[in-house]
C-alpha positions in Angstrom: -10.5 -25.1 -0.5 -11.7 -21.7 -1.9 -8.6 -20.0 -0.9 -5.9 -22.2 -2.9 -6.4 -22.1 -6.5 -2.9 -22.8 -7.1 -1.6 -25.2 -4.1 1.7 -25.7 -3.4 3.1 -29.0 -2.9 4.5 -29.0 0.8 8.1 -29.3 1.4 9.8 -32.6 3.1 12.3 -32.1 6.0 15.5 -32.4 4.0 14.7 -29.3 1.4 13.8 -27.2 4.2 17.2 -28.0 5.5 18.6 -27.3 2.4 16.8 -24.2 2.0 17.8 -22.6 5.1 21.3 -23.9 4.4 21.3 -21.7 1.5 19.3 -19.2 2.5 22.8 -18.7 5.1 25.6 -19.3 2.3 23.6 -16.3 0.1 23.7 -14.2 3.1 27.6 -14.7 3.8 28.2 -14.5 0.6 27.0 -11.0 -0.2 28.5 -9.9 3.4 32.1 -11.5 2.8 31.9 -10.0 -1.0 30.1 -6.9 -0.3 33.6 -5.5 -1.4 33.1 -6.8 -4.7 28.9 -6.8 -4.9 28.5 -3.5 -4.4 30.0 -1.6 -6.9 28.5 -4.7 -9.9 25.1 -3.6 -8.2 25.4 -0.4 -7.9 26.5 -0.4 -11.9 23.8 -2.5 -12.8 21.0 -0.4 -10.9 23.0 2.6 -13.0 22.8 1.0 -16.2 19.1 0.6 -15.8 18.4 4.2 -15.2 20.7 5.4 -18.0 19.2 2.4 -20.5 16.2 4.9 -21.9 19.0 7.6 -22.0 21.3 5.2 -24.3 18.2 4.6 -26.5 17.1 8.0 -27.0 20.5 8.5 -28.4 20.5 5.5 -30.7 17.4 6.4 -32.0 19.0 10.0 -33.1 21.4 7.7 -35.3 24.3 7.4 -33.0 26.5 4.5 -32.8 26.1 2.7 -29.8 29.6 3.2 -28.8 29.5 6.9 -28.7 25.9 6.3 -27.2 27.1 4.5 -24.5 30.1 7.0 -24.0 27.8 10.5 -24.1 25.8 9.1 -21.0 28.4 7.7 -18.8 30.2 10.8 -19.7 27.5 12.9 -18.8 26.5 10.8 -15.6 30.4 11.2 -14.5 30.0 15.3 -15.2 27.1 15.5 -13.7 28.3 13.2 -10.7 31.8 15.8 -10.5 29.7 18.5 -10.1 27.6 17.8 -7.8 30.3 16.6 -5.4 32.6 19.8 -6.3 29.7 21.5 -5.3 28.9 20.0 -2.0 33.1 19.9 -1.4 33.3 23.9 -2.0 30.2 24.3 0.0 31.7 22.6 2.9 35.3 24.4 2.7 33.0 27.8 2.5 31.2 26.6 5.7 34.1 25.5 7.8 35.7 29.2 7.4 32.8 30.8 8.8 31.9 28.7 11.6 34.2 30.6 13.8 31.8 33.6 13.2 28.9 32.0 14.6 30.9 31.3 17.9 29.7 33.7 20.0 25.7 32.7 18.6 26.6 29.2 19.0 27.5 29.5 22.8 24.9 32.2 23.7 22.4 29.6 22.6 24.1 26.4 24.4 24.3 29.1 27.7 20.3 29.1 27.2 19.8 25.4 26.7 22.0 24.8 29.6 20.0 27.3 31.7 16.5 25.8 30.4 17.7 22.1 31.3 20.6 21.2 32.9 20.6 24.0 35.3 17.1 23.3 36.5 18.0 19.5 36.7 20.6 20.3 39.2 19.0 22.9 41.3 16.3 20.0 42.0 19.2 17.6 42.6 20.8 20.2 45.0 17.4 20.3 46.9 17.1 16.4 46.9 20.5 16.2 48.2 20.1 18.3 50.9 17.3 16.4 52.2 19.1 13.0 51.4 21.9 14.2 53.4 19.7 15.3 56.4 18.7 11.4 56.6 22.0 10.3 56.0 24.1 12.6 58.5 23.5 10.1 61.4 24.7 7.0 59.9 27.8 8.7 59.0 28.7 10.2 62.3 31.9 9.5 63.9 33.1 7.6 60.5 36.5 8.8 59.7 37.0 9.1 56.1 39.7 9.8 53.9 40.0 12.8 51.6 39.7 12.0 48.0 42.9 12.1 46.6 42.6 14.4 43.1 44.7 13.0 40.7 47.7 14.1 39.5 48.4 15.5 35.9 51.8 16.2 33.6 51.9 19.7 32.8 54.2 18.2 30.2 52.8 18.2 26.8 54.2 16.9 23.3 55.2 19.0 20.7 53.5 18.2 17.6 55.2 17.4 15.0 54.5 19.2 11.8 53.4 17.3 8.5 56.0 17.6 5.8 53.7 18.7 2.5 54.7 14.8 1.3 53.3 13.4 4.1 49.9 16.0 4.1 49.8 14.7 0.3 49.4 11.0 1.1 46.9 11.5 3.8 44.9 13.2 1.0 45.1 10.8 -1.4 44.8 7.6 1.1 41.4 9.2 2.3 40.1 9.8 -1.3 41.5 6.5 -2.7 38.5 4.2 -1.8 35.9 6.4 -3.0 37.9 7.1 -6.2 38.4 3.1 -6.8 35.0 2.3 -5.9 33.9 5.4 -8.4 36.1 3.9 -10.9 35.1 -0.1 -10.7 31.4 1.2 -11.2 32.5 3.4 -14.1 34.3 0.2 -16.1 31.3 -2.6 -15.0 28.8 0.5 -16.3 30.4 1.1 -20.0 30.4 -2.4 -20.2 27.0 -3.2 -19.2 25.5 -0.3 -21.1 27.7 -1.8 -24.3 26.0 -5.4 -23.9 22.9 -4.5 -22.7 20.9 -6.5 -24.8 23.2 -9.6 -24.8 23.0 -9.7 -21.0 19.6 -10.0 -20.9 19.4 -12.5 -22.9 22.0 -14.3 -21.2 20.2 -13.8 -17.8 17.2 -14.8 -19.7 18.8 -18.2 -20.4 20.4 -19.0 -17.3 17.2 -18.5 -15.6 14.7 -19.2 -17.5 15.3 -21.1 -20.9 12.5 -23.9 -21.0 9.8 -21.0 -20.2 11.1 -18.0 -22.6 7.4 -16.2 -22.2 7.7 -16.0 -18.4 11.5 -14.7 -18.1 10.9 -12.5 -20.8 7.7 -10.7 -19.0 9.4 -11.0 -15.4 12.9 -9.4 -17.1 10.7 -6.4 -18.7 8.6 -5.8 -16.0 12.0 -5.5 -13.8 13.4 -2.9 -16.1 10.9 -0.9 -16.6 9.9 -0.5 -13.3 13.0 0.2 -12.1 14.4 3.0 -15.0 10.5 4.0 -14.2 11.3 4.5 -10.5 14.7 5.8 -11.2 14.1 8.0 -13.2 11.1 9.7 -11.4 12.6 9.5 -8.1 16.0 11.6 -9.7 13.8 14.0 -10.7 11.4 14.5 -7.8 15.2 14.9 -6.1 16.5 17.2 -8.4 13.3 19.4 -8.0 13.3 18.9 -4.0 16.9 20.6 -3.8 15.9 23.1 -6.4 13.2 23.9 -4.2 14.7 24.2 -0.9 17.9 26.3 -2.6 15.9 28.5 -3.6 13.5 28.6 -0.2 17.2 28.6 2.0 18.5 31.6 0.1 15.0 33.8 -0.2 15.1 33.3 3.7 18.6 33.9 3.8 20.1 30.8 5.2 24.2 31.0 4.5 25.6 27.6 2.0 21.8 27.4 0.7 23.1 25.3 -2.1 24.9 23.2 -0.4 21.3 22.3 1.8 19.5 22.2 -1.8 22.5 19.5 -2.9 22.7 17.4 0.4 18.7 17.3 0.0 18.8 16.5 -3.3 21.4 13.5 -2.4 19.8 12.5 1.3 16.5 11.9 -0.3 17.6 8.8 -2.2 17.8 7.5 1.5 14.0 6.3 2.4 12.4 7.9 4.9 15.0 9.7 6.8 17.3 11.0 4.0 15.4 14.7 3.7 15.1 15.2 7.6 19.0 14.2 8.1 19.7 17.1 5.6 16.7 19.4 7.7 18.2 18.8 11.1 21.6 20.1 9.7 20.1 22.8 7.9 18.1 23.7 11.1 21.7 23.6 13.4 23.2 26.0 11.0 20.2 28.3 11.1 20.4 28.1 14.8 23.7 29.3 14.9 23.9 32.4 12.4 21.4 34.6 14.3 20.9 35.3 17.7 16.6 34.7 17.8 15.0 31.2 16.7 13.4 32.7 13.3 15.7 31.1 11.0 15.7 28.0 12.7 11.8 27.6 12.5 11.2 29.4 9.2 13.9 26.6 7.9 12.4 23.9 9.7 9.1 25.4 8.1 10.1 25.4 4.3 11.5 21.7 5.0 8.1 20.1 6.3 6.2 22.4 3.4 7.8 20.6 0.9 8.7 17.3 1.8 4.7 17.6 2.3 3.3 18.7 -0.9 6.1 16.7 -2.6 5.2 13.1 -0.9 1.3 13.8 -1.0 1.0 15.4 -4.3 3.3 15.0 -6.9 4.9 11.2 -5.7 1.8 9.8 -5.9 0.9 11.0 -9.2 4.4 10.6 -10.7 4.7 6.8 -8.7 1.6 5.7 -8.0 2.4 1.9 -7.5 5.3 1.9 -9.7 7.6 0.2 -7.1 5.3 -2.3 -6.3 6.8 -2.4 -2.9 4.6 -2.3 0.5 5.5 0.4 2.8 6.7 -1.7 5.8 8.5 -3.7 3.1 11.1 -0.6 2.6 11.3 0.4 5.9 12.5 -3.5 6.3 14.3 -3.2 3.2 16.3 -0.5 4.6 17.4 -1.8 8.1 18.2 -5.2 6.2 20.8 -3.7 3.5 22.1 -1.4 6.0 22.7 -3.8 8.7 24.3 -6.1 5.5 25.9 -3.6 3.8 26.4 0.0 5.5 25.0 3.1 4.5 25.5 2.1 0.4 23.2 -0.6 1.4 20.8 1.9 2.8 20.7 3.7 -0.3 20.1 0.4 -2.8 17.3 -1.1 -0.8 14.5 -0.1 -2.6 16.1 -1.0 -5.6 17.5 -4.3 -4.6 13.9 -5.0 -2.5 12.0 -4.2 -6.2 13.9 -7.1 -7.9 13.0 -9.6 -5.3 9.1 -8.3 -6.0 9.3 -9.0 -9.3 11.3 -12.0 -9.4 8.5 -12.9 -7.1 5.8 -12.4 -9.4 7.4 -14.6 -12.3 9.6 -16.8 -11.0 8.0 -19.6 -9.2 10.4 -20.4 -6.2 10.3 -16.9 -4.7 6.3 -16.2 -4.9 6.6 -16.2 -0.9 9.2 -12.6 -1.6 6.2 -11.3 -4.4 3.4 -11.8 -1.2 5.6 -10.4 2.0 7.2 -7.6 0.1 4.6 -6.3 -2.9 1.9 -3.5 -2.3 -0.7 -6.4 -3.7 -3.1 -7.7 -1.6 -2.9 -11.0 -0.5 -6.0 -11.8 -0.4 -8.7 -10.7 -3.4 -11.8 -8.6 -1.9 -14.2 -11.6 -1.4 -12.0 -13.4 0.5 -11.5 -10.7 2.4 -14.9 -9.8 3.3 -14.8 -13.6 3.5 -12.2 -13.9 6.5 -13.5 -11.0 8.1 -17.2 -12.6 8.1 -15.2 -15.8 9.8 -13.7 -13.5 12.1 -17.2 -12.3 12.8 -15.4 -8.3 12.1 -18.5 -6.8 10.8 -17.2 -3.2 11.2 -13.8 -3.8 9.0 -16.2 -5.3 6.3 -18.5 -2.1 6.4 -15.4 0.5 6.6 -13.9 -1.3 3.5 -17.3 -0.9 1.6 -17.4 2.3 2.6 -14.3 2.9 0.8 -15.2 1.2 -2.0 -18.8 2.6 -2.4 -16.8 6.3 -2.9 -16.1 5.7 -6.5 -18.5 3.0 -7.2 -22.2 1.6 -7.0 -23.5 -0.1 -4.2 -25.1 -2.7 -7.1 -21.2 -3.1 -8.4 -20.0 -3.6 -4.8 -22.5 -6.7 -4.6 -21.0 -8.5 -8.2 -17.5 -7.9 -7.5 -17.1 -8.7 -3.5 -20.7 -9.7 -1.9 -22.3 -12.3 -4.3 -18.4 -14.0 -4.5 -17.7 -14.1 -1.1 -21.1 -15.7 -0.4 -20.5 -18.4 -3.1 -16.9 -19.2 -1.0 -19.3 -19.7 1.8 -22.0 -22.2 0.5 -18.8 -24.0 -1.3 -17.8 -24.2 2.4 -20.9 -25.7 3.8 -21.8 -27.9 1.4 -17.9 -29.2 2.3 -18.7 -29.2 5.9 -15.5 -27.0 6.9 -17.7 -24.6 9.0 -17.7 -24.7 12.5 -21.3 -23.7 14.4 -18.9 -20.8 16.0 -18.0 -19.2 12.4 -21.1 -20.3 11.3 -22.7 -17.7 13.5 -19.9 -15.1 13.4 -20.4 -15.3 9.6 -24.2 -15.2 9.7 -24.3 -12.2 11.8 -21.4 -10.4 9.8 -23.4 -10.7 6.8 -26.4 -9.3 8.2 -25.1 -6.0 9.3 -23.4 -5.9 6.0 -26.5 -6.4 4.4 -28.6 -4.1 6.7 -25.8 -1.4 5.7 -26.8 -1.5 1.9 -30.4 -0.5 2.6 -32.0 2.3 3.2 -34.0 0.5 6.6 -33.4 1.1 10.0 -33.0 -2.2 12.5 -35.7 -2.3 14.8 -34.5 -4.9 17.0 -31.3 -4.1 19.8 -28.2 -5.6 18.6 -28.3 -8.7 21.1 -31.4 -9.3 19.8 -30.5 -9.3 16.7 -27.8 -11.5 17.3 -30.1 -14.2 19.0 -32.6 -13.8 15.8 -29.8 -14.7 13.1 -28.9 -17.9 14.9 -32.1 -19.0 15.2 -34.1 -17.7 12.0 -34.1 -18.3 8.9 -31.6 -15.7 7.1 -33.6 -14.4 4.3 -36.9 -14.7 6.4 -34.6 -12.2 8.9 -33.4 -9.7 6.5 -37.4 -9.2 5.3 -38.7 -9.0 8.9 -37.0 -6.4 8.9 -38.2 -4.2 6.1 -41.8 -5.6 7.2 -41.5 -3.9 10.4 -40.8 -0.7 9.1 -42.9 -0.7 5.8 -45.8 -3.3 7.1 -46.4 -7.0 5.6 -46.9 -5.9 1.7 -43.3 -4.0 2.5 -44.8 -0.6 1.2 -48.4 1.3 0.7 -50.7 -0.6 -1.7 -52.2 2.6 -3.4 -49.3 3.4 -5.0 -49.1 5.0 -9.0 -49.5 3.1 -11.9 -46.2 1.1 -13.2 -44.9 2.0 -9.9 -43.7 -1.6 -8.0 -40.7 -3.6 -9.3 -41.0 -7.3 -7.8 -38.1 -9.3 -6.9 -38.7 -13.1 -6.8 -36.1 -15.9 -6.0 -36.3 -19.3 -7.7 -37.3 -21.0 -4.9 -34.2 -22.3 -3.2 -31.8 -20.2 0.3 -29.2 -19.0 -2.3 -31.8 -17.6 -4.8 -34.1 -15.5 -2.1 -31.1 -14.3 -0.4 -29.8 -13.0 -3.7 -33.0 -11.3 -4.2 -32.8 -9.6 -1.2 -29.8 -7.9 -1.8 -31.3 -6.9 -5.2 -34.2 -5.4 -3.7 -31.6 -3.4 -1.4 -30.1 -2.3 -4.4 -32.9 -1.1 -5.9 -34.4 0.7 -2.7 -31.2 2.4 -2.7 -31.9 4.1 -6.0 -35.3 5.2 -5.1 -37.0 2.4 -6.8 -39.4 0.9 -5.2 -38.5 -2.5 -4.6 -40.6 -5.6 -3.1 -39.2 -9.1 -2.2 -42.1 -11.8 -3.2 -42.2 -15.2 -3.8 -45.1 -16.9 -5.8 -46.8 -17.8 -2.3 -46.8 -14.5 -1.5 -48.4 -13.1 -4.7 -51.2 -16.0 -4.2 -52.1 -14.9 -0.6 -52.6 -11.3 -2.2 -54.3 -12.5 -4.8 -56.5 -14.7 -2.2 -57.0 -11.7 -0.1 -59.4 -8.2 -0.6 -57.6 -5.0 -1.4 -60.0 -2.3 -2.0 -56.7 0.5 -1.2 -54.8 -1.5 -3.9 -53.8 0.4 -7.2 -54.4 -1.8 -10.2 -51.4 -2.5 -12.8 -48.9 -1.3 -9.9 -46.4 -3.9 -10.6 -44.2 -2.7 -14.3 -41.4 -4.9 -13.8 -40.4 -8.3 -12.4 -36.8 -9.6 -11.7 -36.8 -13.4 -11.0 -33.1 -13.8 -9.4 -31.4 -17.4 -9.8 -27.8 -17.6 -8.1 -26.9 -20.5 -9.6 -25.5 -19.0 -12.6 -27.0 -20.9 -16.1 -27.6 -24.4 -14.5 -30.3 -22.6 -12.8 -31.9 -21.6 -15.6 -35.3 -23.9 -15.6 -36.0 -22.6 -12.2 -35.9 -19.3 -13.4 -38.2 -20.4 -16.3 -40.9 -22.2 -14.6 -40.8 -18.7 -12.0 -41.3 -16.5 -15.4 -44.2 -18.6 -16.4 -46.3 -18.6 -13.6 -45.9 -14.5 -13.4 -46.4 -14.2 -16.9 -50.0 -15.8 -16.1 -50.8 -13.1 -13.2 -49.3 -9.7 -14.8 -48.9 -10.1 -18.8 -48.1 -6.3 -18.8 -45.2 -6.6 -16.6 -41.6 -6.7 -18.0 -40.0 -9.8 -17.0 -36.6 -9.9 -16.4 -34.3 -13.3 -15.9 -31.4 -12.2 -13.7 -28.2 -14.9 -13.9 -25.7 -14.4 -11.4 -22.6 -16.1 -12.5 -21.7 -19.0 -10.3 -18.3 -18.9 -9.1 -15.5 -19.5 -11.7 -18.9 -20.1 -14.3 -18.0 -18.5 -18.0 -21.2 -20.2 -20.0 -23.0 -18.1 -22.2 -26.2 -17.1 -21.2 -29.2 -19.1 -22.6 -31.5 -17.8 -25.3 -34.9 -15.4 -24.5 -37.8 -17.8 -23.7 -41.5 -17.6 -24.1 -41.6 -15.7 -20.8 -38.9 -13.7 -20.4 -38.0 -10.6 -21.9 -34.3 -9.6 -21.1 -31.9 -11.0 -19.1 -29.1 -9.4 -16.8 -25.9 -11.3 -15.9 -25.1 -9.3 -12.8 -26.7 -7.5 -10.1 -25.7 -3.6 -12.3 -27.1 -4.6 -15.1 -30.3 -5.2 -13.3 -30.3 -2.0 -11.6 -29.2 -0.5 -15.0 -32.3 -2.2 -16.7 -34.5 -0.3 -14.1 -33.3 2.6 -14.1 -33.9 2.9 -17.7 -37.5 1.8 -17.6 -38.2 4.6 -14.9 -36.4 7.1 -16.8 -38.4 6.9 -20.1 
């Protein structure tokens, strides 16, 4: 089959079992010992990011013991600070929400007015008339009075905290963060310290009898990580910076503490940044009487996270996570759901090493195709399956997108030609149905048709009909016939003017040519598909109109890549017989997986081109001199 280069031998019963058995003890696992997991992770993704940090220190000639201790005592400052900030932000908030009272419940009045109120008034009028219905059926019912119920206008004293007690409710609420802070401070000096040795260890544990493989998959892992690390703290750091500065030019109170949760938040994907705009937006909502604030805050958020996310990530990223989009929003519910919200915050992280473990380590290829940003499939295959599909309109739209930056003629080496050699490896196997057989047929034809420069003159139903029944190539020329007439352009014509296009006789050939000769139309050349039949019956016939010497150059197009190459001879003698002026050029389409070398010039032929651009290039340089 095309498709599998690499085939994978299928798995009996019993490791199926056994892979879904421990597919469930690694998921209990790192729920049971998230305790424990958490902080070694949450090291390990630290040591990564501060690894290029560490090294720009050895190189300035420090040891790596005070290396290692200038960064994780600069991560913990840094850390301090931050959350000193945000703490003293909060404290400063908290005392002045009392001012904002009075705003806070003017606005609630309005909301309540705007929606509530209305909502009852209608329920009032719907009552009324329910009750008018009802009032019969109720008649003559006694019925008891609701009893309200009764209350205790007793109420406990509180009893008030001695400065002991207020003490220890401090410290039990700030213990867990403080031990968790302080287990991934240890596992971090110590993993910074034996950086090097670790690696190699992992390397041997998981790799030893293939060193070259580990090595790449450990390398690619840490750099794209400190990669993505590192650009994503800055991008942060340059998000809150931002909005800071945007909170306190519109004068939005605690605008660093906005510019700090923003900076933090964002590390969630997705919905990190709007958490900390919806806050920002209820505070603005509250300080001042009109909805300004709130909208010019709202405002300043979406103006950023926009020009941040569609200019500067993608330059600073690109594809440096390697991660699909629905892969992190996955990502995310998955290591929330199995850890909380520190799980939120290590997905991407966590998802990246399963990418790349995918992509060298053989047992978890199936992580590398679900999760990674690369295609599953390579272009011909897709413009393969989509021609089974009989989805001509996908196949165009992604041409499209691929014509923007490159040539129609490149399009045709690097996704047409291969995608038609899957096919004929298909028929010749017999694995084509007469259903896809037709779907295909007709997908290729309006991808075809797209290339050139001439309009269809048949209805599509008619066209449908015509590639079923026809010949394919015969089809596609029909259809420049009809529009230019049966010599597929005027005869009196200027000197030099006429490029011919001849197939070496066989389907694969002449369709080839076809496409060439769409190729070449498209670059206001003009083109002619001709076989040696055809140059005998204008040979045969009169043609006062025709110019002499029109034809300069003549491509003969074999599609069997270099074990076509007699064909392709025998063609270049015959022309060489009819138009010894003519330059005759052998063009050798590469088979698929072919890498012979090209055969030497022969008596006939002047150059030859290995690919449909090279062809076109050829032309376009005789025409230009």
């Amino acid at each position: 089959m095309p498709f599998t280069s690499d085939p994978q031998p299928i798995a009996s019963a019993s490791q199926r079992s056994l892979i879904v058995i421990a597919t469930g003890v690694v998921l209990a696992l790192l729920y049971f010992g998230r305790e424990v997991m958490v902080p070694i992770i949450l090291a390990l993704i630290l040591a990564l990011l501060m690894a290029p940090f560490v090294r720009l220190l050895l190189k300035m000639r420090l040891g790596h013991a005070y290396a290692v201790l200038i960064a994780v005592l600069l991560l913990a400052t840094v850390a301090t600070g931050l959350m000193t900030v945000i703490g003293s932000q909060i404290v400063h908030l908290a005392e002045s929400l009392p001012q904002y009272e009075r705003t806070v419940q003017a606005k609630l009045q309005i909301l309540h007015d705007l929606t509530i109120a209305r909502l009852g008034a209608m329920q009032g009028e719907a009552g009324k008339v329910i009750n008018a219905f009802g009032a019969s059926s109720v008649a003559g019912q006694g019925q008891a009075a609701p009893v309200a119920p009764s209350y205790t206008n007793a109420m406990e004293v509180p009893v008030l905290a001695s400065p002991w007690n207020a003490i220890r409710s401090v410290l039990s609420s700030l213990w867990s963060p403080l031990e968790t802070a302080g287990i991934v401070l240890v596992v971090l000096v110590f993993v910074l310290l034996e950086y090097e040795s670790l690696r190699d260890r992992f390397i041997r544990a998981i790799g030893g009898a293939d060193l070259r493989a580990t090595t790449a998959g450990i390398n690619d892992a840490g750099e794209r990580l400190s990669r993505f690390f590192v650009s994503q703290f800055s991008v942060n750091f340059g998000v809150g910076l931002a909005i800071w500065l945007g909170l306190a030019a519109i004068g939005l109170p605690n605008a660093l503490l906005w510019g700090a949760l923003t900076a933090v938040l964002r590390f969630v994907p997705y919905v990190g940044v709007w958490l900390a705009a919806l806050l920002a937006a209820l505070l603005a909502a509250a300080v001042t009487p009109g909805w300004s604030l709130l909208l010019m805050t709202l405002g300043l958020f979406v103006v950023v996270e926009a020009i941040v996310s569609q200019l500067l990530e993608p330059q600073l990223y690109g594809h440096a996570t390697g991660l699909s989009p629905l892969a992190v929003v996955v990502s995310a519910i998955f290591w929330s759901w199995l850890w909380g919200p520190m799980g939120l915050v290590l997905s991407t992280p966590l998802t990246l090493c399963l990418v790349v473990m995918g992509r060298h380590v053989r047992g978890f290829t199936l992580l590398g195709i679900l999760l990674g940003d690369t295609p599953a499939l390579t272009l011909p295959q897709r413009f393969y399956q989509r021609a089974l599909s009989g989805d001509a309109d996908e196949i165009i739209a992604a041409a499209r997108t691929f014509l923007r930056q490159r040539s129609i003629a490149r399009y045709c080496d690097v996704v047409l030609l291969p995608a038609l050699q899957l096919a004929q490896m298909d028929l010749a196997q017999k694995a084509i149905g007469p259903e896809q057989l037709l779907k295909a047929r007709t997908a290729v034809v309006k991808v075809i048709e797209s290339l050139g420069r001439e309009t269809p003159s048949q209805p599509r139903w008619r066209r449908r009909t015509s590639v079923l029944d026809e010949d394919l190539v015969h089809y596609l020329r029909q259809q420049r016939e009809h529009v230019a007439g049966r010599w597929q352009g005027p005869l009196a014509v200027a000197p030099g003017s006429i490029v011919l296009c001849m197939g070496g006789g066989n389907p694969y050939d002449d369709l080839a040519t076809e496409i060439l000769v769409r190729i070449l139309r498209d670059l206001h050349v003009d083109a002619r598909h001709a076989s040696l039949r055809d140059v005998e019956d204008f040979e045969a016939e009169i043609h006062p109109e025709a110019t002499p010497n029109a034809v300069s150059m003549i491509h003969v197009v074999n599609a069997f890549g270099a074990s076509g190459w007699e064909s392709s001879d025998a063609v270049a003698r015959e022309v060489r017989k009819r138009f010894a002026d003519a330059i005759i050029i052998a063009v050798l389409l590469p088979h698929l997986l072919e890498t012979q070398e090209p055969p030497e010039l022969g008596e006939y032929i002047d150059r030859i081109a290995q690919s449909f651009e090279q062809a076109s290039q050829y032309t376009i340089e005789k025409f230009m001199k």
